[in-house]
GUPADREN-324697 format. One line per field, with one value per residue (C-alpha): z, x, y. Coordinates in nm, 3 decimals, always signed. Last residue first. Example, Ala and Ser with C-alpha at 12.3 -4.5 7.8 and 13.67 -1.06 7.14 Angstrom:
<recs>
up c(+0.714,+0.780) .
east c(+1.367,+1.230) .
north c(-0.106,-0.450) .
</recs>
This chain:
<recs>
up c(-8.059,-7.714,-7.607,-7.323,-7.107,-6.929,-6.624,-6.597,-6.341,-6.266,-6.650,-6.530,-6.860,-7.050,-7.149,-7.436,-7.409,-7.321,-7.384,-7.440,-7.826,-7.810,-7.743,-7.781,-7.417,-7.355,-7.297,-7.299,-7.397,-7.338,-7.496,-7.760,-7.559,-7.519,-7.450,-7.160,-7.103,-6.677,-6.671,-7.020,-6.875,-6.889,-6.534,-6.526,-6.702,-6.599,-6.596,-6.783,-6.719,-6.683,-6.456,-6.649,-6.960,-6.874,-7.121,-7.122,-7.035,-7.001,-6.733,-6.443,-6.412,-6.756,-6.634,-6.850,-7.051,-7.201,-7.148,-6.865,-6.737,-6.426,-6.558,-6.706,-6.352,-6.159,-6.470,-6.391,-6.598,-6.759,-6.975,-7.171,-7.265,-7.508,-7.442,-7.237,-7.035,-6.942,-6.693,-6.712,-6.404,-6.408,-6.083,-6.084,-5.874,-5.767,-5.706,-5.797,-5.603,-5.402,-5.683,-5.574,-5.711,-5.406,-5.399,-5.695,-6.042,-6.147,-6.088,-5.988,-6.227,-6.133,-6.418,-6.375,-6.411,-6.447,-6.395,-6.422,-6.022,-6.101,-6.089,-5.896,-5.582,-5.408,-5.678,-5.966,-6.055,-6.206,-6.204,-6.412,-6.270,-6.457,-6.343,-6.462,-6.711,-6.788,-7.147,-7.217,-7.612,-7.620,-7.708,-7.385,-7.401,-7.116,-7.045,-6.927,-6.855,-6.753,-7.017,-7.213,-7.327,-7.296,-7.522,-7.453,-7.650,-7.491,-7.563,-7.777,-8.172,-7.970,-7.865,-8.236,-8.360,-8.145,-8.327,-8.240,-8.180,-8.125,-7.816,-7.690,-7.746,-7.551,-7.224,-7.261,-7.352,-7.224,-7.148,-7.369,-7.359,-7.677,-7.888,-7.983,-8.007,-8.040,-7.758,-7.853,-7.755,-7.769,-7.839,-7.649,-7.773,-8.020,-7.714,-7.709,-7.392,-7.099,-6.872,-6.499,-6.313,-6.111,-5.803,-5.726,-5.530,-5.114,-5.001,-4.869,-4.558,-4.282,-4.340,-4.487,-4.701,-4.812,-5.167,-5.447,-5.656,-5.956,-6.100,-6.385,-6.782,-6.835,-7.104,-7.465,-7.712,-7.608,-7.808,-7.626,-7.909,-7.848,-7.904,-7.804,-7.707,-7.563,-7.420,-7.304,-7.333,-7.157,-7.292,-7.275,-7.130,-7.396,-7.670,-7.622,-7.495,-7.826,-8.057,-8.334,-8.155,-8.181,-7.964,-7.957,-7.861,-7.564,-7.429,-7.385,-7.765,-7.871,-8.003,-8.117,-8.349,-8.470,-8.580,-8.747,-8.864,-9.042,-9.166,-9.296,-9.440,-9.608,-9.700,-9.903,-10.056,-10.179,-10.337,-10.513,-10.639,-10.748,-10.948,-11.126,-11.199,-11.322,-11.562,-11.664,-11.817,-11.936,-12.137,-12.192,-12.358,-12.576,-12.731,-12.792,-12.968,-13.179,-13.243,-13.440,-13.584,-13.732,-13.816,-14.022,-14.178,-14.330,-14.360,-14.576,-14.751,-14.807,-14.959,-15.174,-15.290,-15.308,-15.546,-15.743,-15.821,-15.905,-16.130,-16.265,-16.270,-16.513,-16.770,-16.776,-16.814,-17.029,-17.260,-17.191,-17.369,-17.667,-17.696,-17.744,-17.983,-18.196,-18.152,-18.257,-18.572,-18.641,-18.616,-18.848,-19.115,-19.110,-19.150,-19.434,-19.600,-19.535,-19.739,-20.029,-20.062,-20.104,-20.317,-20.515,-20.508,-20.675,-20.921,-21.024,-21.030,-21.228,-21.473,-21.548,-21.282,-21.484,-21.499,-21.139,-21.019,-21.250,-21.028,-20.742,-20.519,-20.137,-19.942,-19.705,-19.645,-19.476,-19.273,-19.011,-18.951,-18.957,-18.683,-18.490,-18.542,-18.428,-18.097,-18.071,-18.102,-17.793,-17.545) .
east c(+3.262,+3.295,+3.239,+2.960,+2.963,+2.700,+2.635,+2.340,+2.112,+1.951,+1.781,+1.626,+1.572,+1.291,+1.296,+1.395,+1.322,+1.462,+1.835,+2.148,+2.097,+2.077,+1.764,+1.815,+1.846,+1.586,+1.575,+1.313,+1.353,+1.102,+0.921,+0.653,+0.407,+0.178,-0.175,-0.404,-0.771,-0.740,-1.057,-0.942,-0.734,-0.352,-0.254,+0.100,+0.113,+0.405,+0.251,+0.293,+0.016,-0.386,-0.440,-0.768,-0.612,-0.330,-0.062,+0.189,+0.535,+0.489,+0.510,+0.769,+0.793,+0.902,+1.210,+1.321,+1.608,+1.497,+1.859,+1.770,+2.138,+2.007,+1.842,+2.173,+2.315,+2.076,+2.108,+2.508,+2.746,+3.087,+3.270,+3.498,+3.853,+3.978,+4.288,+4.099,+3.887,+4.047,+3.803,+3.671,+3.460,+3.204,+3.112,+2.856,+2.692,+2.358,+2.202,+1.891,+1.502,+1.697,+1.661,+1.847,+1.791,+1.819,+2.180,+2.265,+2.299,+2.706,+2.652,+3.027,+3.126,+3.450,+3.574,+3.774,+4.087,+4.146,+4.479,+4.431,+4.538,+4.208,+4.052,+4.290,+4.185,+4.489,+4.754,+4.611,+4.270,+4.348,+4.194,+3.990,+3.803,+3.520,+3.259,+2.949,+2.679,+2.333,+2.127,+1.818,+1.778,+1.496,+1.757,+1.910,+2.272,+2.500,+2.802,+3.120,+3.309,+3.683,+3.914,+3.836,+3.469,+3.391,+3.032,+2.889,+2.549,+2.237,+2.173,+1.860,+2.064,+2.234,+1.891,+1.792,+2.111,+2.087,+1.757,+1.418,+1.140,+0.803,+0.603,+0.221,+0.065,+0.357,+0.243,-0.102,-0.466,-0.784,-0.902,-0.762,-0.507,-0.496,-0.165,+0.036,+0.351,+0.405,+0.733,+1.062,+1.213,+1.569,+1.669,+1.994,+2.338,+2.431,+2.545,+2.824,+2.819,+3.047,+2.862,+2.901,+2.917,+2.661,+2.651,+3.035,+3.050,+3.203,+3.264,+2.978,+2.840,+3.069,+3.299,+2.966,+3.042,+2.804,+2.700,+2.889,+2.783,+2.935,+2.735,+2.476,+2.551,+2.819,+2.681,+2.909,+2.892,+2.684,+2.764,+2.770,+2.810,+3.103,+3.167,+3.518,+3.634,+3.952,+3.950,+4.368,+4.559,+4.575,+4.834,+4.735,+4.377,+4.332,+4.425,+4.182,+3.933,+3.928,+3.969,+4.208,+4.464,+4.193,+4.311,+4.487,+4.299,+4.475,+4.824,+4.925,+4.765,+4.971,+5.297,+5.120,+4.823,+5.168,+5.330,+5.002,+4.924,+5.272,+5.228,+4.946,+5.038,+5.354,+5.076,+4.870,+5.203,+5.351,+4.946,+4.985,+5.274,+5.185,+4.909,+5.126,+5.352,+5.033,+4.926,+5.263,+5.317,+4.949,+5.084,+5.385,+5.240,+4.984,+5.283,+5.421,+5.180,+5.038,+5.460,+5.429,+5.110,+5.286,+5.616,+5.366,+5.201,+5.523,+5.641,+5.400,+5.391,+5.767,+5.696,+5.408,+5.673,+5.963,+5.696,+5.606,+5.972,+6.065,+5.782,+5.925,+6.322,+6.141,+5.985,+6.287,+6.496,+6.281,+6.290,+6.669,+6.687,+6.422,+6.679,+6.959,+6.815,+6.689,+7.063,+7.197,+6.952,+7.073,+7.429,+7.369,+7.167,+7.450,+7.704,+7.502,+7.490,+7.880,+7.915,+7.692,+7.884,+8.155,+8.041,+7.924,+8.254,+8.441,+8.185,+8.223,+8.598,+8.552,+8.352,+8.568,+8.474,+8.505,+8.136,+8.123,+8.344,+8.083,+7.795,+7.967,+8.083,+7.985,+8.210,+8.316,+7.970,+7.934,+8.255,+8.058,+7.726,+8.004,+8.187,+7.848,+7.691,+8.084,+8.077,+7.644,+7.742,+8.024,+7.793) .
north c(+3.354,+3.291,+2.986,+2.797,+2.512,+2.501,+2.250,+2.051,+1.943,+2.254,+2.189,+1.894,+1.718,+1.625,+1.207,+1.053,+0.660,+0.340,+0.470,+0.310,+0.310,+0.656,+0.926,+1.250,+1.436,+1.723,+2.055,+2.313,+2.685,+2.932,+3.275,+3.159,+3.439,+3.155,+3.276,+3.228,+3.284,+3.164,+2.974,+2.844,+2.521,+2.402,+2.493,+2.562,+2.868,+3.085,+3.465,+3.766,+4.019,+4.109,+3.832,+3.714,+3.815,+3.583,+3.642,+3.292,+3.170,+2.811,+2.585,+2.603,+2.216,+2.188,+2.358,+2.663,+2.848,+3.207,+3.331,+3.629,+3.697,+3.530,+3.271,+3.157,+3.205,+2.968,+2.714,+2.673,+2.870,+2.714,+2.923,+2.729,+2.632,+2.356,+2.161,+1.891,+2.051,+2.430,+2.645,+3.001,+3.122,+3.372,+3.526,+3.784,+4.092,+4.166,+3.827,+3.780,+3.756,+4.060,+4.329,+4.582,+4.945,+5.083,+4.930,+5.165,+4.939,+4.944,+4.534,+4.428,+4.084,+3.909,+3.750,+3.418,+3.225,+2.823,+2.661,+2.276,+2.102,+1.933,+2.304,+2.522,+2.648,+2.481,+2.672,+2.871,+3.077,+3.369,+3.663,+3.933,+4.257,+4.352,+4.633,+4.548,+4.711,+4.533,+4.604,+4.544,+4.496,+4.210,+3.955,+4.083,+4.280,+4.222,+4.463,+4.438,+4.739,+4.772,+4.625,+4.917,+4.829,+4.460,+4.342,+4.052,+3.947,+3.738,+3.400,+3.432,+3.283,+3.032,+2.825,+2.848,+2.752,+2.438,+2.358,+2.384,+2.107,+2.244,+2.300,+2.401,+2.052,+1.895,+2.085,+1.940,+2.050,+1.896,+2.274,+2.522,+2.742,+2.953,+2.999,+3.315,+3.189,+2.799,+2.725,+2.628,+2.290,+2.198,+1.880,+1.752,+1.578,+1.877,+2.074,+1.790,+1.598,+1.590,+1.276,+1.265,+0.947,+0.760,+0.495,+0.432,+0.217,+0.225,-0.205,-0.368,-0.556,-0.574,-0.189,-0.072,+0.186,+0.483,+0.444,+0.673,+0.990,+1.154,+1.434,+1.443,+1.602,+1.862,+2.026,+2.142,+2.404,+2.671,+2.984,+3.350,+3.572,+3.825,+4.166,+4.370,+4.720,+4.757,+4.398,+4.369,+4.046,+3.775,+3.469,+3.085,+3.150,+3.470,+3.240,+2.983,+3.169,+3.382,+3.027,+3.111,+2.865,+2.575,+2.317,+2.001,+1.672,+1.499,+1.597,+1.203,+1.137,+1.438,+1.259,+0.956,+1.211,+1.363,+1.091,+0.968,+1.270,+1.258,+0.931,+1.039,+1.309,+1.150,+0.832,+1.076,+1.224,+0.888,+0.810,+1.172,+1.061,+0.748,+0.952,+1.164,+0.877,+0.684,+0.973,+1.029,+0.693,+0.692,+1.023,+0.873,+0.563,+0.791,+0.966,+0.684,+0.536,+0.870,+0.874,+0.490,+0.597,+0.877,+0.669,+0.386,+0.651,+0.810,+0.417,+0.363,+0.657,+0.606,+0.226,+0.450,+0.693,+0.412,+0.195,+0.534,+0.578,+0.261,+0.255,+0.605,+0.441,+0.143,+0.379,+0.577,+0.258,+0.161,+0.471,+0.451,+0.146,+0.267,+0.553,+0.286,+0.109,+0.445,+0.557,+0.206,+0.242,+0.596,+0.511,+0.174,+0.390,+0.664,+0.344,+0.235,+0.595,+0.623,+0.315,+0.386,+0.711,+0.551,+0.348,+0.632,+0.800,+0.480,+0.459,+0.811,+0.765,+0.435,+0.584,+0.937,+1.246,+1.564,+1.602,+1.506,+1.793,+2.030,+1.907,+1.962,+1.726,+1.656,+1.460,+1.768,+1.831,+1.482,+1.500,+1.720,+1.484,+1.190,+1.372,+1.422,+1.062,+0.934,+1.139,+1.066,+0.671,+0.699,+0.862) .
</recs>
């Protein structure tokens, strides 16, 4: 800064040592060579001033020159480390999301074992009390607390069969202690085939009861049950798949005390036909007993094959044949006799049970539908 103070004082002074042309005149020899060396010597100090100022310009030139290289190395270090911090945060941002990911799924894995733990508790609570049951269920909840039927529908829906009854030997005090011979099964509905019959086909000679069948499935059984409908807690009536209807009076009870079932409270409806007596038909009973029982924490309805074919549910015995149109008859009969003399046709009406074969079984054999014992819901 020093150089451009003296440059600019020298720049000023300069004038000042000018002379005109008449001073000079008047000027004697050693006055004029007196001012020319003194001019001399403020034009070598100019020429020193200007070189310093070109030295020092080329100086900060450099320095220039060397503060832009700077420059470019901090812009590409700061690139660097620009790229450097993004790739760093990409990182981190990927570790937190794995991070997450596994608390996430630790805490699904915490909750899993809560519920099972809790099942488990609750599955060791109830184990004495046996399976709980459905509180949505309509036997269910009427068995625990009755309420009125003002007007309600329900689909009969066989669920399980009570399969052969418990029998023992006599005892022979010398010979043999009592054994038991048999025990009954309680099997789900699903446990049994259930055989429809081909409508509409001719009975030939040569042919054979499994000629005129076709497996069916549960729903298929369901689907001809007949329909219950309760009017005002009084009425009960039965409606056919072919759309006959039968009206009862309905009375309900319980069943408690000695006549309990394996000291289990049951209850019943008592069923009063409002048919006239004239109109009795005395190859069926007039009037019916349904009875309701608990097993395990589920109730049921459980009817017997005499009072299925009472309320008309298509179920048969092999043994009665097949529902067929004799033209020779002129009317419904139960084909048993599987020859033309007699021009038959299958009506497809008829049900036929039998058990599905398991690995404790030689073969599937038809079953003795009086040898079973309904258990039915409401749904």
């Amino acid at each position: 800064m020093k150089p451009f103070i003296i440059l600019f004082l020298a720049l000023i002074s300069f004038p000042m040592l000018q002379a005109t042309a008449q001073d000079l005149e008047k000027m004697n020899k050693n006055e004029l060579r007196d001012y020319s060396l003194m001019l001399l010597g403020k034009i070598d100090s100019l020429q020193t001033e200007i070189a310093s100022l070109q030295a020092q310009r080329e100086q900060l030139n450099q320095a220039l020159a060397d503060a832009e290289q700077k420059n470019k190395v901090n812009l590409s270090e700061i690139q660097k480390l620009t790229n450097l911090a993004a790739k760093t945060q990409k990182e981190l941002e990927r570790v937190q999301a794995e991070k997450d990911a596994v608390i996430l799924s630790l805490k699904k894995d915490v909750l899993l074992l809560q519920d099972s733990l809790a099942t488990l508790q609750t599955t060791l609570l109830t184990a004495a009390e046996g399976t709980p049951s459905d509180p949505n269920d309509f036997l269910n909840a009427y068995f625990r607390q009755p309420f009125p039927l003002e007007n309600n529908s329900f689909s009969l829906v066989l669920s399980k069969v009570i399969f052969g009854a418990s029998d023992t030997n006599e005892s022979n005090y010398y010979e043999a202690e009592e054994e038991v011979m048999s025990l009954p099964e309680i099997l789900p509905a699903e446990s049994f085939t259930y055989w429809g019959i081909k409508p509409k086909v001719k009975i030939m000679d040569g042919t054979k009861f499994n000629d005129f069948v076709l497996v069916q499935t549960l729903a298929y059984y369901n689907a001809r049950l007949p329909k219950i409908q309760i009017y005002k807690n009084k009425l009960l009536t039965i409606v056919n798949k072919s759309g006959n209807e039968e009206s009862f009076l309905i009375t309900i009870n319980p069943i408690e005390g000695d006549k309990a079932n394996n000291q289990r409270s049951a209850f019943q409806f008592n069923l009063v036909s409002e048919e006239s007596n004239a109109n009795q038909d005395y190859e069926r009973s007039k009037n019916l007993t349904w009875r309701f029982f608990a097993i395990d924490n589920e109730v049921y309805l459980a009817l017997s094959y005499d009072q299925l074919k009472r309320i008309n549910t298509e179920l048969k015995d092999v043994d009665e044949g097949i529902e067929a149109f004799s033209e020779y008859y002129d009317r419904l009969v139960m084909a048993t006799s599987f020859d033309s003399d007699y021009r038959q046709t299958t009506t497809g009406n008829g049900v036929y049970l039998s058990r599905k074969k398991d690995p404790f079984m030689k073969e599937a054999l038809y079953v003795e539908p009086d040898q079973l014992i309904y258990l039915f819901k409401w749904k």
